[in-house]
C-alpha positions as CSV (number, residue, x, y, z in Angstrom):
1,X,-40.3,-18.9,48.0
2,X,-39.3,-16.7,44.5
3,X,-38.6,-13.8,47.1
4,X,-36.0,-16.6,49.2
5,X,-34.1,-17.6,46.1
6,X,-34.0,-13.6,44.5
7,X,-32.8,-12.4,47.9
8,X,-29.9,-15.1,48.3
9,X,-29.0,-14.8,44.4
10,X,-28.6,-11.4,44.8
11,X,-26.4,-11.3,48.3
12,X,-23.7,-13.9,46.1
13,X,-23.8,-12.2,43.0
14,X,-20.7,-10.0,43.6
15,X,-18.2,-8.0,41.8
16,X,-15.3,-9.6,41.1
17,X,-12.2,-8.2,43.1
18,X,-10.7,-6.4,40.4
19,X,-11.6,-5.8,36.8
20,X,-8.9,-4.7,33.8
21,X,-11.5,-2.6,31.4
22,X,-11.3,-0.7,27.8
23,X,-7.9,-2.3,27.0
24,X,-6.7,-0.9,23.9
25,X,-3.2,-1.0,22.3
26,X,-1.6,1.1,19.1
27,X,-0.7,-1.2,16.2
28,X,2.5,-1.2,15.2
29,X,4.9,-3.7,13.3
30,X,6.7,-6.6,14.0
31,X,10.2,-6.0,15.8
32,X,9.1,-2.4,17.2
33,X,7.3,-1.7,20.7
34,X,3.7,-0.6,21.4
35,X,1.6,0.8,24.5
36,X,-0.8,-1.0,26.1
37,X,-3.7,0.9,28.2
38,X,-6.6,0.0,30.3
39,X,-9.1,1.0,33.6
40,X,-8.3,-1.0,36.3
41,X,-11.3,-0.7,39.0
42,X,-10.6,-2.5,42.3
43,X,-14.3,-3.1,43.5
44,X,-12.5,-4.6,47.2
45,X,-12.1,-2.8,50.7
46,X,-8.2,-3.5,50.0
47,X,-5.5,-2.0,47.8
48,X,-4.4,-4.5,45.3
49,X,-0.7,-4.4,43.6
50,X,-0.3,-4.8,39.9
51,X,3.2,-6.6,40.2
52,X,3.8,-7.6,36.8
53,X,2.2,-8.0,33.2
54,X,2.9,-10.3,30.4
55,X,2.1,-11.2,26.9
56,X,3.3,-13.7,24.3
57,X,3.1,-10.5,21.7
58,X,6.9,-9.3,22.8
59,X,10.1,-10.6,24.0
60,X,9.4,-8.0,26.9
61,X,6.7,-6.6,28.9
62,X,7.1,-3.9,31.2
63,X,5.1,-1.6,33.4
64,X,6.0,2.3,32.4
65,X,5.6,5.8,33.7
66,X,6.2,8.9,31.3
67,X,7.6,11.8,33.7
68,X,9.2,15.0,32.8
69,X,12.2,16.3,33.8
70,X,12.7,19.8,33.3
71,X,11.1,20.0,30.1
72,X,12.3,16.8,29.0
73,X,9.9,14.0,28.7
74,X,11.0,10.4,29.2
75,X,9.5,6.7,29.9
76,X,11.0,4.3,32.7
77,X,10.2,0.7,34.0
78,X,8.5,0.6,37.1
79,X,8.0,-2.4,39.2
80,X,4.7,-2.4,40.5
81,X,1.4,0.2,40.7
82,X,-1.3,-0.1,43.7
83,X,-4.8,0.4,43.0
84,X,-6.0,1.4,46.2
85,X,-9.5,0.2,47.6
86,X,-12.7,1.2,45.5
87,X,-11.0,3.1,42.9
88,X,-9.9,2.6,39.3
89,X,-6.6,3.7,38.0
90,X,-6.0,4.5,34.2
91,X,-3.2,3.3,32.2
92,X,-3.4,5.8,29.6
93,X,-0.9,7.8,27.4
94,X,1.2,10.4,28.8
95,X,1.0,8.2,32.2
96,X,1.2,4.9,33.1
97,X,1.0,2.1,30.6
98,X,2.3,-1.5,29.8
99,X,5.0,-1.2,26.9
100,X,5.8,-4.2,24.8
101,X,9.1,-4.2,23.3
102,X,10.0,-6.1,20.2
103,X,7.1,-7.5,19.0
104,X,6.9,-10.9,18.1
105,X,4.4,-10.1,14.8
106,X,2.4,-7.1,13.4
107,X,-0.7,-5.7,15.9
108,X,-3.2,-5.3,13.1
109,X,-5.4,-2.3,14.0
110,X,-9.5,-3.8,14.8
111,X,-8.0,-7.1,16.0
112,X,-7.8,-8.5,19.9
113,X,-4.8,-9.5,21.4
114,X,-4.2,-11.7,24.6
115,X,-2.6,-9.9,27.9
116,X,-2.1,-10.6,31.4
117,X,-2.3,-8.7,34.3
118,X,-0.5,-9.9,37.7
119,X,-2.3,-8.7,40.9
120,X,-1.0,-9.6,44.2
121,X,-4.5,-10.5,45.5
122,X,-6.6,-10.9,42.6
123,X,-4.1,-13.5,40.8
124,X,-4.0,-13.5,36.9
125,X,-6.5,-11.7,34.6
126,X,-6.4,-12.6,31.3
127,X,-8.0,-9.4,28.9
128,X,-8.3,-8.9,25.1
129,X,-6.9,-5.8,23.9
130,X,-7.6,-4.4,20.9
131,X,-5.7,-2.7,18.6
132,X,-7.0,1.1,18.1
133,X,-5.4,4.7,16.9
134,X,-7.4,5.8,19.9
135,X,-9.0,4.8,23.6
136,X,-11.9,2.3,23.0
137,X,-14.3,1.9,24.9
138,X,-15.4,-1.4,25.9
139,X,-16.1,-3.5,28.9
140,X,-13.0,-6.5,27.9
141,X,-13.8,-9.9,29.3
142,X,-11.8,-10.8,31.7
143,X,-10.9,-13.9,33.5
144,X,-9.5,-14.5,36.4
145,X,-7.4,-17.4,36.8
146,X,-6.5,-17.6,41.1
């Protein structure tokens, strides 16, 4: 009977769809912008969209890319980045990242912070960041609200 109950706990334990992990964001002072970074692994046999992020931290949050043109680097807004099916994408710096612009109050460096991720499939998944000089690592609850 042990073996019965084992064998059907472990076929619906499962991963959930998508996880947002070591989220980490520069502190910086109220009224000025900040990067946001994170590993987004999408454990599901379908690519999944991150269409938007948000925060209460900022009047604005935006999904970025930093490119280089010529020599030249630059950030721009991008609307959306697929994680395709069993793979995790990084939102690190130099790359993509989440950019809050004009802060709503100081990110104090060792604290957590409240942000949102917006997948098409997955729904909301709410992660504490925290604020670091450098990548942490950590594995960042995460709950997912669809």
């Amino acid at each position: 009977m042990l073996n019965l109950i084992i064998g059907f706990l472990l076929l619906t334990t499962v991963a959930p769809k998508v996880e947002v992990l070591n989220n980490w964001m520069r502190p910086s002072s109220k009224d000025m912008n900040t990067a946001v970074y994170a590993k987004i692994k999408n454990n599901s046999d379908k690519a999944d969209t991150l269409y938007s992020v948000s925060s209460t931290l900022a009047k604005v949050t935006e999904i970025h890319e930093t490119y280089d043109k010529g020599g030249s680097m630059g950030m721009r807004k991008v609307d959306f980045i697929v994680i395709p099916a069993k793979k995790t994408f990084e939102l690190k710096p130099g790359s993509h990242h989440i950019m809050l612009i004009k802060l709503n109050q100081d990110i104090q460096k060792g604290k957590k912070y409240t942000v949102t991720y917006k997948f098409r499939r997955a729904g909301e998944i709410k992660v504490e960041a925290i604020a670091s000089e450098k990548a942490v690592e950590n594995s960042s609850k995460m709950h997912n609200k669809k």
